[in-house]
N, C-alpha and C positions, 0 to 999 in steps of 0.2 A: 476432414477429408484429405489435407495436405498429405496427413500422416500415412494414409492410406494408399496414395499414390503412391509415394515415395519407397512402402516396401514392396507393392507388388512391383514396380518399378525395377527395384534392385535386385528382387531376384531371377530378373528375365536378363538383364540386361551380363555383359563381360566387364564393363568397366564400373559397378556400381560407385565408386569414388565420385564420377562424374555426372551421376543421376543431379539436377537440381527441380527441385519445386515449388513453384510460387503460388500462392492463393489472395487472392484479392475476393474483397465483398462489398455489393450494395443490398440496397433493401429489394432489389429484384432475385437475385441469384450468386452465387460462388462464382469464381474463376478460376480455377487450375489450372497451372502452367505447366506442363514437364518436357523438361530438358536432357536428353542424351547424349554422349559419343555418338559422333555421324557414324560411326561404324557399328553403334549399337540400334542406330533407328528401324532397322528394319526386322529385328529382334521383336520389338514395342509396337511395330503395326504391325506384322503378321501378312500371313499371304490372304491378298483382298481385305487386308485391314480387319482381320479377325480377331486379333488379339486387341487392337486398339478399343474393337465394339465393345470385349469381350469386360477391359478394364472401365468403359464406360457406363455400361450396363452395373456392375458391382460397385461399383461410386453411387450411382444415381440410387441402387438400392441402398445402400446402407443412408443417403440422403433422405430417402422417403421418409425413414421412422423419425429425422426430425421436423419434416416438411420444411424443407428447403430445396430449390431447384441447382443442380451444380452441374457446368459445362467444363470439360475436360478438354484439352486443346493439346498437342504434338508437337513443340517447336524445335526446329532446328538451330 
């Protein structure tokens, strides 16, 4: 899933050098971390956070086929 962020990540964003992404796991679920340029955050959410859905929604699918649950998170 990391990997997955991390490109559609880079190709939204202007500084992709600056993309980072963390994944953490328990036996509950994934955690995805992604991290931008402040000047890229609003690239990565989108107006009313559409883009943001848009990347969550396409995580969580491609999640499904292993059945696993994964939370995507926007940190500054």
């Amino acid at each position: 899933m990391k990997e997955l962020v991390e490109v559609i990540a880079k190709a939204l964003v202007d500084f992709p050098e600056e993309v980072v992404v963390t994944e953490t796991e328990d036996e509950k679920a994934i955690l995805v971390e992604l991290r931008v340029a402040q000047s890229d955050m609003g690239k990565v959410i989108g107006k009313q956070g559409r883009i943001a859905k848009a990347i969550r929604s396409v995580v969580k699918a491609a999640a499904s086929k292993e059945d696993k649950k994964v939370n995507v998170e926007i940190l500054q």
